[in-house]
C-alpha positions, -999 to +999 in steps of 0.1 A: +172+327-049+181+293-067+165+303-098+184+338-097+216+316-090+205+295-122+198+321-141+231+345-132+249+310-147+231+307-179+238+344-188+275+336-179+274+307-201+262+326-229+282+357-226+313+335-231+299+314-260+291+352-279+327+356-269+337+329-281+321+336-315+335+372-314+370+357-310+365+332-339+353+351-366+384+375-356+408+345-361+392+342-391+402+372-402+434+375-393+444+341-408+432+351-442+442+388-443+478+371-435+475+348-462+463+377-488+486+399-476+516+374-480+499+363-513+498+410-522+536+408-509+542+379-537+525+395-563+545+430-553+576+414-558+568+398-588+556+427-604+597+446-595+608+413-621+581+418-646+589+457-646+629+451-647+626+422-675+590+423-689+602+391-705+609+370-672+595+341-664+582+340-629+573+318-606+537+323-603+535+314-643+528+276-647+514+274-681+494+291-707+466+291-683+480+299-647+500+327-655+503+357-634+527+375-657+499+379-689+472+387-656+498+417-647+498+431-681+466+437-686+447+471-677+426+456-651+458+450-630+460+487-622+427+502-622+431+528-597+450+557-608+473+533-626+484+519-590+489+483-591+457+461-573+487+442-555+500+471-539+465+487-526+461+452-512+491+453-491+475+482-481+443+467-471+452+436-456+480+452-433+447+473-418+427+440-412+453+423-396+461+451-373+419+455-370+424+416-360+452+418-339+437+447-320+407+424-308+424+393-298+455+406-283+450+446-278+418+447-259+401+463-287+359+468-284+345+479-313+314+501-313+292+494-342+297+522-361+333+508-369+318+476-375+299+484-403+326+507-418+345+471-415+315+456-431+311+477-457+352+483-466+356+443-470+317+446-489+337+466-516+367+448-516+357+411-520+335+429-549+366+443-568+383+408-558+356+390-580+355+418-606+391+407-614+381+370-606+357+372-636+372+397-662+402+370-655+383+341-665+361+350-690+375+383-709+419+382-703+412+338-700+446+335-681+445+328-645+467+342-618+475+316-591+479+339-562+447+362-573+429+335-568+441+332-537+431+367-526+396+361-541+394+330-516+410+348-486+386+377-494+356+354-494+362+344-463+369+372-443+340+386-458+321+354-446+336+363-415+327+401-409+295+399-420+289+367-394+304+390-365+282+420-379+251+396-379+258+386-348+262+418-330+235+434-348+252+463-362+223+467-383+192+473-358+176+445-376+141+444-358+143+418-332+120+389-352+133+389-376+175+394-358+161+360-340+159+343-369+186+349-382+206+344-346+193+313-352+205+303-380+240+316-374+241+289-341+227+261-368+262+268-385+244+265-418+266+294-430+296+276-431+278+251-459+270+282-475+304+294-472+318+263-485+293+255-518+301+291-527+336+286-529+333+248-549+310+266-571+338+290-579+359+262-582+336+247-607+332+277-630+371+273-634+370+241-638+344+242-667+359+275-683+396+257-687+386+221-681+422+198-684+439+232-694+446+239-658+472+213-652+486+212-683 
């Protein structure tokens, strides 16, 4: 009886630490879809200026380096059918913010099938993100301040996702090698991993445009 008692307290215990996680990686998610939303809302509005007065300075240009306006007249600023990346990312991030929103306040469950669309959609996403990260840094050599702030927000949330999709094992992963990996998601090793990846991005910057950045 005592050791049911024990035991019905210890599964209690670690249902609300899963939901705990749950909830966590979905704040995640929320903060930085907000932040590259607002960042897409930016970029939106600055692209109106550019189109009225493709001469304007705006305020996302800083010098010869951090300039968004050079970024948003390049091809690779409208790759889809010509539609500019800022507006398919209001797009996006207004869907993973009301994805976010609809866990932590809503009620929301979602079944697994949705979870790996979510995987799979950020996946692609943060992948384009870099795309434009790395044809801005090493082929157009002019950075823009708030796509790099996307890149970042998208790095995260993708961190974020596929922590909540590891977790919940939306991928059947066979159960040795799922405890593993369950394991090394509680050492919170992936938040180091998180964290060099995005210094490392930092550095490739940093060694591409050296002093250049804050000139």
């Amino acid at each position: 009886m005592f050791g049911k008692s024990l035991q019905s307290v210890k599964d209690a215990f670690t249902k609300k630490g899963e939901e705990r996680s749950l909830r966590a990686s979905f704040w995640v998610i929320l903060a930085f879809s907000i932040t590259a939303l607002i960042a897409s809302m930016v970029l939106s509005v600055e692209k109106i200026h550019l189109l009225n007065n493709p001469d304007a300075v705006l305020s996302c240009s800083f010098n010869l380096v951090l300039n968004c306006s050079v970024v948003m007249q390049t091809w690779q600023s409208a790759v889809f059918f010509g539609i500019p990346n800022m507006y398919l990312g209001l797009m996006a991030f207004a869907v993973l913010v009301t994805v976010a929103v609809g866990f932590l306040w809503g009620g929301a469950r979602y079944n697994k099938g949705f979870l790996r669309a979510l995987n799979v959609g950020v996946l692609l996403g943060t992948i384009f993100a870099y795309w434009l990260f790395f044809s801005s840094v090493y082929v157009i050599q002019v950075l823009c301040p708030w796509c790099l702030v996307v890149t970042a927000s998208c790095t995260m949330i993708l961190a974020a996702t596929a922590h909540l999709g590891l977790r919940e094992n939306i991928w059947n992963i066979k159960k040795a090698a799922n405890d593993r990996i369950q394991k090394f998601l509680k050492s919170g090793y992936h938040q180091l991993v998180v964290a060099s990846w995005l210094l490392i991005m930092f550095a490739l910057v940093y060694l591409k445009f050296g002093a250049d950045l804050f000139a």
